[in-house]
N, C-alpha and C positions, 0 to 999 in steps of 0.2 A: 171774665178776664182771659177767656182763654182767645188763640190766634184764629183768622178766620180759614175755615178749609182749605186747601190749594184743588185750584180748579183744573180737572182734566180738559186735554185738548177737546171735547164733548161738551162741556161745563159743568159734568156731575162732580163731586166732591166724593173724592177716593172710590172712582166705582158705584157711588147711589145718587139716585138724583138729589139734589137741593131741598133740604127740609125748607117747605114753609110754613107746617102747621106749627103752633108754639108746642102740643106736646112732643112734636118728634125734635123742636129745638130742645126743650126741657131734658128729652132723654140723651139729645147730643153730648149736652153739656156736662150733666152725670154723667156719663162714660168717659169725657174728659177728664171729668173732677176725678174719677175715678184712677184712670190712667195716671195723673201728674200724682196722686198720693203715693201709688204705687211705686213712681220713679221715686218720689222724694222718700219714700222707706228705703228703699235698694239704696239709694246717695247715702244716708245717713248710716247705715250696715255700714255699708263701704270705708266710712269716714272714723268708722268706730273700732281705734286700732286696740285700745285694752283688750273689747268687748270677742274681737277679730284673734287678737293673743289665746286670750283663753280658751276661742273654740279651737282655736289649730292646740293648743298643749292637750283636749281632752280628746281630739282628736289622734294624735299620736298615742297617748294613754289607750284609746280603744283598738290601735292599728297593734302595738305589742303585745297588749292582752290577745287581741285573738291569734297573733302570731306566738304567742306562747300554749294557746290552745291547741292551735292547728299543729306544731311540731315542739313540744315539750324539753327533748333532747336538745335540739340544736340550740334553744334559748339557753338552758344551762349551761352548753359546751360556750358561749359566748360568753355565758357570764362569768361563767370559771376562768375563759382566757382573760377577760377584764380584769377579774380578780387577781390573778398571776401577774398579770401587767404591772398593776399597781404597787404590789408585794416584793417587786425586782427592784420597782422606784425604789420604794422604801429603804430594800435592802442599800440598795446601789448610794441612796443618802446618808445613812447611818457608817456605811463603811467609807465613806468616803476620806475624813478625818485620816481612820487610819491609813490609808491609801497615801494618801499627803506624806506623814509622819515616815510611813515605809520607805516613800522615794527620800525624802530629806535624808532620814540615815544613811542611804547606799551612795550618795553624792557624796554626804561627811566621810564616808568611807572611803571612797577614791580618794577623797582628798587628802586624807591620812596617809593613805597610800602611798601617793606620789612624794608628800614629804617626805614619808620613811624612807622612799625609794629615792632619792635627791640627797638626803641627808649618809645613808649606807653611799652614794656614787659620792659622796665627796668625802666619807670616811675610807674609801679604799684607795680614790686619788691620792689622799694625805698619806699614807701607809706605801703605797707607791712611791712616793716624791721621800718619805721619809728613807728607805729600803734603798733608795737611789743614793742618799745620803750618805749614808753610812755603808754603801760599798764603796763610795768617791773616798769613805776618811780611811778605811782599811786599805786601799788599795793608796794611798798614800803616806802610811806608814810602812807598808810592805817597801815602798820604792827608799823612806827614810832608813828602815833598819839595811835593807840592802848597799844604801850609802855609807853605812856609818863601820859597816864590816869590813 
């Protein structure tokens, strides 16, 4: 089943002359059969994504380890900053709540604020206007008693 040689402008077949004996066919052919198995292994690898997963993950697995062999330090100093990394997350989520809670008060705060500061500007307005009042009633009995002398 396999395809017939491609003939050079010579007419040998790839560089050798034309098998006619049947065992130099016989041998052509095993080296074909040979070759097509060999593609169809490579295809099938290829095609073999789990199989392809797990060499690349023990792949990385051996590329670390030796890279923890070869420099000991620096893998730790990484793992230490991962670690740290992580430990900030952590923190940074747990305090977060209070973080929340903190802003809410200081807003409730202002806003208290501002009332208190609204409500004092319209308790001295009234004390104003009242003050004004009651210089208009004295100053109009001051003009009464003067009339009446």
């Amino acid at each position: 089943m396999s395809t017939p040689a491609s003939r050079g402008p010579d007419g040998t077949t790839n560089g050798q002359p034309p098998a006619s004996d049947p065992d130099a066919i016989k041998a052509e052919i095993e080296a074909t059969r040979a070759q097509l198995g060999r593609t169809v292994d490579e295809l099938s690898h290829r095609l073999d994504v789990p199989e392809r997963a797990r060499e690349s993950a023990y792949r990385a697995r051996d590329t670390a380890v030796e890279t923890y062999r070869e420099s000991p330090p620096a893998v730790i100093g990484a793992g230490a900053g991962v670690a740290a990394l992580l430990g900030l997350l952590v923190w940074r989520r747990r305090t977060k709540d209070r973080r929340v809670a903190e802003r809410e008060a200081k807003r409730a705060a202002k806003r208290a604020a501002k009332v208190a500061a609204a409500r004092r500007a319209a308790a001295e307005k009234a004390a104003r206007k009242a003050a004004k009042q009651r210089a208009k009633r004295t100053a109009k009995a001051r003009r009464a008693r003067r009339r009446t002398k």
